[in-house]
C-alpha positions as CSV (number, residue, x, y, z in Angstrom):
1,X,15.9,-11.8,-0.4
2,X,19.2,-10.3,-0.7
3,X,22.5,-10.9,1.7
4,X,24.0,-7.4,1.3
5,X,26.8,-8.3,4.2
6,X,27.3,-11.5,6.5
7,X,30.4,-11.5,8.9
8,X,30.3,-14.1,11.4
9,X,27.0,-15.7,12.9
10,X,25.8,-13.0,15.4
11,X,23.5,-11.5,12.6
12,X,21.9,-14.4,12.0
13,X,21.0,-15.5,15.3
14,X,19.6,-12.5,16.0
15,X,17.4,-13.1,13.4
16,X,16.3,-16.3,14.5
17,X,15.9,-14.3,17.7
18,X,13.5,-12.4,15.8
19,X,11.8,-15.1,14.3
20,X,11.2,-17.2,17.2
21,X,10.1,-14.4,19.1
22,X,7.7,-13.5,16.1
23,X,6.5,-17.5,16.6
24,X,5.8,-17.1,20.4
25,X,3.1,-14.7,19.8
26,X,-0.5,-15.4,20.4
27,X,-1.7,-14.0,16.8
28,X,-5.7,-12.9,17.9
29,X,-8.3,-11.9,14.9
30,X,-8.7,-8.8,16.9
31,X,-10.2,-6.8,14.0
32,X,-13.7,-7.5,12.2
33,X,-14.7,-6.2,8.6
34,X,-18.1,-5.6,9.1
35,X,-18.9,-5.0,4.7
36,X,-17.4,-8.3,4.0
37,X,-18.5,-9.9,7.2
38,X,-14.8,-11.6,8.1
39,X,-12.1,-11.2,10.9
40,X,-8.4,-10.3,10.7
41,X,-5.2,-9.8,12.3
42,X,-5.0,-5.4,12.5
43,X,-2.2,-3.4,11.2
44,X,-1.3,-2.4,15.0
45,X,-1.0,-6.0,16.5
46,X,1.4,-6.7,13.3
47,X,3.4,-3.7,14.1
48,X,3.0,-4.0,18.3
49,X,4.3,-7.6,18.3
50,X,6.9,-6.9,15.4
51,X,8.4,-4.0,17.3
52,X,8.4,-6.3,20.7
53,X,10.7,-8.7,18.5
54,X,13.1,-6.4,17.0
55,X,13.6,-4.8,20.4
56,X,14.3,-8.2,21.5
57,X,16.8,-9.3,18.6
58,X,18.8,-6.3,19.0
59,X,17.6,-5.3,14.8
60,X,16.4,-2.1,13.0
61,X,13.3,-2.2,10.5
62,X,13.4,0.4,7.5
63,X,10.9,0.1,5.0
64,X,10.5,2.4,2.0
65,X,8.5,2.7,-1.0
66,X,10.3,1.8,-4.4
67,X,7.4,3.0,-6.9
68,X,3.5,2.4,-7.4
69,X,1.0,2.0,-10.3
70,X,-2.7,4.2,-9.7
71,X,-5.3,1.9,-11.8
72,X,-8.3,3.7,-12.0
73,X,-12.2,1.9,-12.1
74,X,-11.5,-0.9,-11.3
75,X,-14.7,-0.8,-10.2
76,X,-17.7,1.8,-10.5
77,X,-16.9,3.2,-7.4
78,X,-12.8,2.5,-7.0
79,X,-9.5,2.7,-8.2
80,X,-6.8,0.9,-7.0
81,X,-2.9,1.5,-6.3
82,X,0.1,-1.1,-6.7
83,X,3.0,-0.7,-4.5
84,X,6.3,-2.4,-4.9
85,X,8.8,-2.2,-1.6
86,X,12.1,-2.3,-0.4
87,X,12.5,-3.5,3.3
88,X,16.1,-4.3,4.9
89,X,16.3,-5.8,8.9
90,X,19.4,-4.1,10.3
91,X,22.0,-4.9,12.8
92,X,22.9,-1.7,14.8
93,X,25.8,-3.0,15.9
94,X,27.5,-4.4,12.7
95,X,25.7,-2.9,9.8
96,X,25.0,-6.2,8.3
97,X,21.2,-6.0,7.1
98,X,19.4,-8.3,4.8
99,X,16.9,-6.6,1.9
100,X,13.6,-7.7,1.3
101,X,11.6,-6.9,-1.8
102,X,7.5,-7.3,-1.4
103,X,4.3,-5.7,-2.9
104,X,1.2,-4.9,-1.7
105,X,-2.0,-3.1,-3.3
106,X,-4.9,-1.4,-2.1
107,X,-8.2,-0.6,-3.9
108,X,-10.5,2.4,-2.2
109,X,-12.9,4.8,-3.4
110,X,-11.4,8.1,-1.7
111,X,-7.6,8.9,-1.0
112,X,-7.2,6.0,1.4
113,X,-5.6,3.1,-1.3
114,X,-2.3,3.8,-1.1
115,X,-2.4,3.6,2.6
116,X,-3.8,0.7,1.8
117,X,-1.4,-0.9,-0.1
118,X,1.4,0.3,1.9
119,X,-0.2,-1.8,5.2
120,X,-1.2,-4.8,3.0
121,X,2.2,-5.1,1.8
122,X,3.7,-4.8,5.5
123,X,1.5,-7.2,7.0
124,X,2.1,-9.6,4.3
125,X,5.5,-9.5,4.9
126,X,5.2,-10.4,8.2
127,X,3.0,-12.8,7.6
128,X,5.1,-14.6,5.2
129,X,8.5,-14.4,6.7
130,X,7.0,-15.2,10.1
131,X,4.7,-17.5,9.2
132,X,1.8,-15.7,10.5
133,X,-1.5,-17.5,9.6
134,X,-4.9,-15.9,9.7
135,X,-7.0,-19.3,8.9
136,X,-8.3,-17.3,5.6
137,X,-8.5,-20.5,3.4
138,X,-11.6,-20.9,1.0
139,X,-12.4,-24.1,3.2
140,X,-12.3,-22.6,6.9
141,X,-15.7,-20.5,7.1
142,X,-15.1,-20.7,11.1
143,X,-14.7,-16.4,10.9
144,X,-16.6,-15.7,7.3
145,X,-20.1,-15.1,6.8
146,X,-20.7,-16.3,3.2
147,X,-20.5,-13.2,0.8
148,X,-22.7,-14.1,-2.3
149,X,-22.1,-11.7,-5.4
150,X,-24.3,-12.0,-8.4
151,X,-21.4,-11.9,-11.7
152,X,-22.6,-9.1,-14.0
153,X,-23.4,-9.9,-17.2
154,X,-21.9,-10.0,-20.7
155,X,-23.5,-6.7,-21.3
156,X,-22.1,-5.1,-18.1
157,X,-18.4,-7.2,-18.3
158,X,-17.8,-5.3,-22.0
159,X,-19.1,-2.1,-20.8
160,X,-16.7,-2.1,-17.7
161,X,-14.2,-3.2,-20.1
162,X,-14.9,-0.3,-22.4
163,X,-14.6,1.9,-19.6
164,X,-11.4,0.8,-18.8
165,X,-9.9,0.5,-21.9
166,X,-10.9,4.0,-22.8
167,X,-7.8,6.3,-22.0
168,X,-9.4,8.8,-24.5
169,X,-12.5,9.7,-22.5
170,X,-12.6,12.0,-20.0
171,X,-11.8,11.3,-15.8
172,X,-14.2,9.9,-13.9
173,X,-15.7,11.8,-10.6
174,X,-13.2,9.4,-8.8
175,X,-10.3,10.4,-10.6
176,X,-10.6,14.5,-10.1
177,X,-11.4,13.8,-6.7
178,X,-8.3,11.9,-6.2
179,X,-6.2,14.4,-8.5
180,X,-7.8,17.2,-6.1
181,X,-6.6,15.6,-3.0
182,X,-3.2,14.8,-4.2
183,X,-2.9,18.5,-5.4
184,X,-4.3,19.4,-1.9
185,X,-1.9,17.3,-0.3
186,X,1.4,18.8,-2.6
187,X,0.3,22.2,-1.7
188,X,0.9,21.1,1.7
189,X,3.9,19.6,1.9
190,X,5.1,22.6,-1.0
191,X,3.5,25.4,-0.7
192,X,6.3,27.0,-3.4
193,X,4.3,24.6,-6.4
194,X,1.1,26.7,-5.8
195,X,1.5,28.0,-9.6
196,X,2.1,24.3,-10.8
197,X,-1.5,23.5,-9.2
198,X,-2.8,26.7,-10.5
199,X,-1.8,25.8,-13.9
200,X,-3.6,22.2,-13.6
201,X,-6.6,23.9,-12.9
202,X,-6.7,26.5,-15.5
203,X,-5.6,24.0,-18.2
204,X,-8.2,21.8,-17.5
205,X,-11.0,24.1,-17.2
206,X,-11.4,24.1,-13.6
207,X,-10.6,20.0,-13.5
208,X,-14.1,19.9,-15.7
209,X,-12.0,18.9,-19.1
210,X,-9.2,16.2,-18.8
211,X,-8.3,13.0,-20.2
212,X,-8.4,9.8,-18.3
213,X,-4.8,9.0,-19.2
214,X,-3.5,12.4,-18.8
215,X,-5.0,12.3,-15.1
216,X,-3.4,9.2,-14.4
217,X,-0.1,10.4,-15.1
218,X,-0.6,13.6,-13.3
219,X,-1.6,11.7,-9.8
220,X,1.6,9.5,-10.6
221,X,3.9,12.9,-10.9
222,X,2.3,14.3,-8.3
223,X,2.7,11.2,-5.8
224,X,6.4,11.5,-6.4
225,X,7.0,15.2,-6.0
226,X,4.9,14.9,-2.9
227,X,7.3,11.8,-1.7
228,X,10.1,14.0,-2.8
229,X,9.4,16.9,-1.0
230,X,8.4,15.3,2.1
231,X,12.2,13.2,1.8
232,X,13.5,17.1,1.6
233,X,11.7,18.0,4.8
234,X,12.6,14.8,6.6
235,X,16.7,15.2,5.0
């Protein structure tokens, strides 16, 4: 956490505003995950009760993505996308703000991990600086349904190894889908880089002969121009 201005003591007991009024809360497990059979605090009860207190405090939230890493397989069916942040709580009325810098990650088999990450990252911000606790410790089962996984084998531990290892092979299914829907979504945001996206496909023989690594990077530089162009829009 950095102090990028403190005059005076109003700031900060706005903040402890903030924070008690984060503490007087009644924190509910109001979402289930039915796959993994385990309840948790949603996204909107984070953001409903964390709006409530900023309103409250008199502050400002802003919230904005620094830069991310796409890790592909991480299993056989998804990739996975690291997110690093920049957060800053703002006083309106002074400009004094304090910066907060926090990750989050998100693994999912379609185009839904960066979301992902983005919301973990949030709600475990809140959940540190506010001490929120969801009761998720290995020894409370009060919410969890045991979830027993059989380890794969040597065998199948150096094959998934190999796999990800293996820059030089060729993209997975997952990969072009996920290069497709960035591409999708650039074209939507840009419509003026329809030759870049025409060029992608021609190269790589209508997305049927590229690299792992080389699709990587390309859903990296696309994630940014589409970021970039949707900062243009927004400027």
């Amino acid at each position: 956490m950095t102090t990028i201005k403190t005059e005076g003591l109003t700031f900060l007991k706005k903040l402890k505003t903030l924070q008690d009024t984060m503490d007087s809360f009644s924190w509910e497990k109001d979402g289930i995950n039915r796959h993994q059979s385990y309840k948790y605090i949603t996204e909107k009860q984070y953001k409903t009760n964390f709006k409530k207190a900023l309103k409250k405090a008199g502050l400002l939230w802003k919230m904005e993505t620094l830069n991310y890493q796409f890790i592909p397989d991480v299993t056989e069916r998804q990739h996975m996308i690291v997110c690093n942040f920049r957060g800053q709580i703002i006083d309106p009325e002074t400009g004094e703000r304090e910066e907060y810098l926090f990750s989050g990650s998100g693994a999912d088999s379609g185009d839904k991990a960066l979301y992902k990450a983005v919301t973990g990252g949030h709600k475990f911000f809140l959940a540190s600086n506010f001490n929120v606790a969801e009761d998720m410790e290995p020894e409370s089962d009060r919410d969890e349904v045991p979830n027993v996984q059989i380890p794969p084998t040597p065998e199948k531990r150096e094959e998934i190894k190999k796999e990800l290892t293996d820059k030089n092979g060729l993209a997975t299914k997952m990969q072009i889908t996920s290069l497709k829907k960035a591409l999708k979504t650039l074209r939507e945001v840009d419509p003026e880089q329809e030759t870049f996206i025409a060029a992608i496909a021609e190269k790589s023989n209508g997305f049927t002969n590229i690299k792992k690594k080389a699709c990587e990077d390309l859903i990296i530089k696309i994630g940014e121009m589409i970021e970039a162009a949707t900062q243009e829009k927004a400027s």
